[in-house]
N, C-alpha and C positions, 0 to 999 in steps of 0.2 A: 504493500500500500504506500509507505513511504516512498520508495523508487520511482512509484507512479507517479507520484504528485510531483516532485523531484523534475520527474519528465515533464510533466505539465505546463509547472513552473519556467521552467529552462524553454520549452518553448515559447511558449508566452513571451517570455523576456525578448529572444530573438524574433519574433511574428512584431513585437512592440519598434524595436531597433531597427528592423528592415523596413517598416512605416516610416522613423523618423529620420532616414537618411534624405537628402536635396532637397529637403520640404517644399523650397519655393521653385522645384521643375515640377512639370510635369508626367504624367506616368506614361511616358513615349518611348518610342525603341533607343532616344538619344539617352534619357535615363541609364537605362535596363545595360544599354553597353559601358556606361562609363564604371556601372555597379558589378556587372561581369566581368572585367577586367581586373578593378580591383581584387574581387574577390580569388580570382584566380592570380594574381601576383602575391596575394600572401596565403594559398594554401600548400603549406609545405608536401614535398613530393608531389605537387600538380605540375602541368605539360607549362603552365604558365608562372611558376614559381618565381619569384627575386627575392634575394638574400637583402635583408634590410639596408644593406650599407648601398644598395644598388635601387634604393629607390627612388630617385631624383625627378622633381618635378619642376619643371621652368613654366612662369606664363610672362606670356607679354604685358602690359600694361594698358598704353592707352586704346580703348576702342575693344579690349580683351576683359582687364579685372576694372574698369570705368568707363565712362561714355568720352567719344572726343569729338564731339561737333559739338557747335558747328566750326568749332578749331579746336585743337590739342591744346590742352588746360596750360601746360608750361606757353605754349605761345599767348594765353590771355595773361598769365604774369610778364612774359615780354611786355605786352601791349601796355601793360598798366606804370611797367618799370620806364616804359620810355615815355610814356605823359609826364612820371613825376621828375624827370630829370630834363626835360625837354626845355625848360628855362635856363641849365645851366650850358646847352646848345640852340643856339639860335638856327645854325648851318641847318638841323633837322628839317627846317620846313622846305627846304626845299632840297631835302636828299634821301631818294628811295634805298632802304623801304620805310622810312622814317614819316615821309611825307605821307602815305598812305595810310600810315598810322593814325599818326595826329587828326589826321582828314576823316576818317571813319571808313576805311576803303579796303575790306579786307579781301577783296577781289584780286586788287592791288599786291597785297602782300602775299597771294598765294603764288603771285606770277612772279615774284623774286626768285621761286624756287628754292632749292638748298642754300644757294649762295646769300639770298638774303636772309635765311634761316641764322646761317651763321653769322653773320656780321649782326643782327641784332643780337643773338649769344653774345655776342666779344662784347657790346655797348652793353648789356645787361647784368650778365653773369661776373664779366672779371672787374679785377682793379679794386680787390678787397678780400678781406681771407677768411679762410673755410666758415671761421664762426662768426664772422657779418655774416655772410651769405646765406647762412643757416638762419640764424636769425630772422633776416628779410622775409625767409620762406614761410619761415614758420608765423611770422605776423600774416601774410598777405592770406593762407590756406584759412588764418581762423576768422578772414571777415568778407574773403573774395567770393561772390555769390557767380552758379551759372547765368546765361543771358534767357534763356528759356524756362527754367524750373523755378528761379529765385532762390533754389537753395544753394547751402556754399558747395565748391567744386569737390573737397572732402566728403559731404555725403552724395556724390552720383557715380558710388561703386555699385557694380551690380550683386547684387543678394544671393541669386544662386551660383556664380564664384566663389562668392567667400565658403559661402557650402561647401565649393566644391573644394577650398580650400583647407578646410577645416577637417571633410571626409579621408582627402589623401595623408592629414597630418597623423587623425586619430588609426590611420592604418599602414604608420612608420617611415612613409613618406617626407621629404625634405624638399621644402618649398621655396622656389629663390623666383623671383623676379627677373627677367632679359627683355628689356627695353631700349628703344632708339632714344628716351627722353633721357633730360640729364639727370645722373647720379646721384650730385649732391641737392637737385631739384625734388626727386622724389625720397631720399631717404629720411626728412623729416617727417613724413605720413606713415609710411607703407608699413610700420607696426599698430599701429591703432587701428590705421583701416585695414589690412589683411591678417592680421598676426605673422607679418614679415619683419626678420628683425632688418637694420642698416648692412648688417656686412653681408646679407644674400640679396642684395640687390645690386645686379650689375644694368651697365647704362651707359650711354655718352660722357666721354669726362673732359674737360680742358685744361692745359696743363698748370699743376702746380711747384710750386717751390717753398723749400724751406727759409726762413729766415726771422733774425732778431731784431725787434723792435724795442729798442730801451732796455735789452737781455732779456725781453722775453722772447721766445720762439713762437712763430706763424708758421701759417703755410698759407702763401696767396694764390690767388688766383689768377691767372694769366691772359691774356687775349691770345690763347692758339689751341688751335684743335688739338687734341692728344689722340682720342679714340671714339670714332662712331659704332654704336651698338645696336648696327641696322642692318639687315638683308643676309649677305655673305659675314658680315660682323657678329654677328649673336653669335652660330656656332665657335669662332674664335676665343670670343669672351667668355663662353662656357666652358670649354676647352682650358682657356689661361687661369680663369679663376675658382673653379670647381673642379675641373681636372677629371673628372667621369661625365659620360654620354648620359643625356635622361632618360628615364621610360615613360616620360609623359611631358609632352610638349604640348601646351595652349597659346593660340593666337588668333588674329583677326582679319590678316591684311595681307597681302604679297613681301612685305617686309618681315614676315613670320616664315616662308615661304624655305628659305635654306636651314633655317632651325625646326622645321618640322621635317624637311629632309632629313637630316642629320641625324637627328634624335629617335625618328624611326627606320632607320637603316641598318641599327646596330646588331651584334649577335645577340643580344634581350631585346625580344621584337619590344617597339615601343608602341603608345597609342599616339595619337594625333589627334587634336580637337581641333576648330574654326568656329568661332563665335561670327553667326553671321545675322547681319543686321537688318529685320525683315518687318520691325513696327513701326511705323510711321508714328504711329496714336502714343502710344508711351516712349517711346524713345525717336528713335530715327533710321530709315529704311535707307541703306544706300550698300553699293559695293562698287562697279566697275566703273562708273567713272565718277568717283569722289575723292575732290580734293585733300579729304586727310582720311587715311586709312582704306586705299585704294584695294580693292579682293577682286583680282580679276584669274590670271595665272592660277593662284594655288587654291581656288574653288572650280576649276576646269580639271584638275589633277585630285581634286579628294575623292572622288570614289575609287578611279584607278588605284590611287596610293593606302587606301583603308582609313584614310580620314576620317574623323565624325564631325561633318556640317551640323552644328546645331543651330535650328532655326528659332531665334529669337521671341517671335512670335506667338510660334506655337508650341515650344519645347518650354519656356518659359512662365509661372504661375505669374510670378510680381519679379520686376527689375530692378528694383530701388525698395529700401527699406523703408521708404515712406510712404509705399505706394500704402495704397487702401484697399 
């Protein structure tokens, strides 16, 4: 009698567990695969087994574990950094992509391309050290609101991420960030909002250097590129600073495109996710031709390649932890 109850219980417990895993997906085949996978990566002696030290998980950032329209949250701190300092350059108004700024013409600044990407980096980011910079960021995230939602750009992480983030930690998994945004941009957040700590977040970085200030020791910031953590660059940066191949790569965009190769190429088959953006009504629908977070290429290749397209949508219960 005991035993039985025992069993009872024990089931219960797990019929209760396997209820409260992705709360906020729904119960679609995109679910049912990401929960098959796991389950089969830590059932020891299974055809899908990984030994814990091998469980690595990378996602992209923007447009993956947050929204980036209707521009990439670090370009709205650009945007806000170069109004406030725009008096202390007059030259601005009449030098793109500056002028576009000032003006309200983000049409403008999308046609600068990378090149103008980077040159407002250098006016933004450098010429002040790690712990300004940090500072700045972490003032702007606790009062910078989106243009669409009015809430701040901090809360429009998507809800069944962090799930899904949460799910792969509680089953030994190791969760790092690989982003094209910068570094030291996103590592003031990316523990509160993901439970990512700073040093598994890799990113864009610009170079810096050591140096004494009155005998105390900085490290500034520089005006020059060091490393972009985009495209053919994720896999690098995984490679340099975690030194193991993932089994589970998340992204959103063609810039995720050679880090989902990578990551599911290896001899521990990996999985492959795409966050694809399919609501207009609660978020925003766009892929092949959108100016930020462009999914063209590497959603012609997911089914070939064993991707899982999840569709926004309809895989989706609630997006944002405010939703209703």
């Amino acid at each position: 009698m005991l035993v039985a109850v025992l069993l009872l219980l024990t089931g219960t417990a797990q019929s209760a567990f396997a209820q409260d895993v992705l709360p906020s997906w729904n119960d679609t085949s995109a679910k049912a695969r990401i929960v098959d996978f796991v389950t089969k990566t830590v059932t020891e002696g299974g055809e899908g087994y990984a030994a814990p030290e091998a469980r690595i998980a990378v996602f992209d950032n923007d447009g993956t574990l947050w929204s980036e329209q209707p521009y990439y949250f670090q370009l709205g701190f650009m945007l806000d950094r170069v109004k406030a300092l725009a008096p202390l350059h007059p030259e601005w108004s009449e030098k793109e992509p500056f002028k576009s700024i000032l003006s309200g013409n983000l049409k403008g600044i999308a046609k600068g391309g990378e090149k103008g990407i980077v040159e407002l980096s250098m006016a933004t980011h450098a010429g002040m050290t790690t712990d300004e910079f940090n500072k700045i960021v972490t003032e702007w995230f606790a009062t910078a609101k989106h243009p669409k939602t009015g809430k701040l750009f901090s809360e429009m992480t998507f809800l069944p991420m962090r799930e899904l983030l949460d799910y792969l930690r509680a089953n030994g998994f190791k969760t790092y960030i690989v982003s094209g945004g910068g570094v030291e941009f996103m590592r003031p957040m990316t523990e509160k909002a993901y439970g990512i700590p700073p040093e598994q977040v890799i990113g864009s970085t610009i170079t810096t250097e050591y140096a004494l200030v009155d005998d105390v020791p900085v490290l500034n910031r520089l005006p020059k590129i060091d490393f972009i953590d985009d495209g053919p660059g994720k896999p690098v940066g995984i490679n340099k600073f975690i030194g193991r191949r993932p089994i589970f790569v998340a992204g959103n965009s063609d810039g995720d495109y050679e880090m989902l190769r990578w990551g599911t190429s290896g001899a521990q088959h990996g999985f492959g996710l795409i966050v694809h953006h399919t609501d207009a009504e609660r978020e925003y629908a766009y892929d092949r031709n959108s100016e930020f977070g462009k999914l063209d290429k590497a959603l012609d290749e997911a089914e070939r390649r064993n991707w899982l397209v999840v569709d926004m949508k309809n895989d989706w219960k609630k997006i944002y932890k405010f939703d209703q």
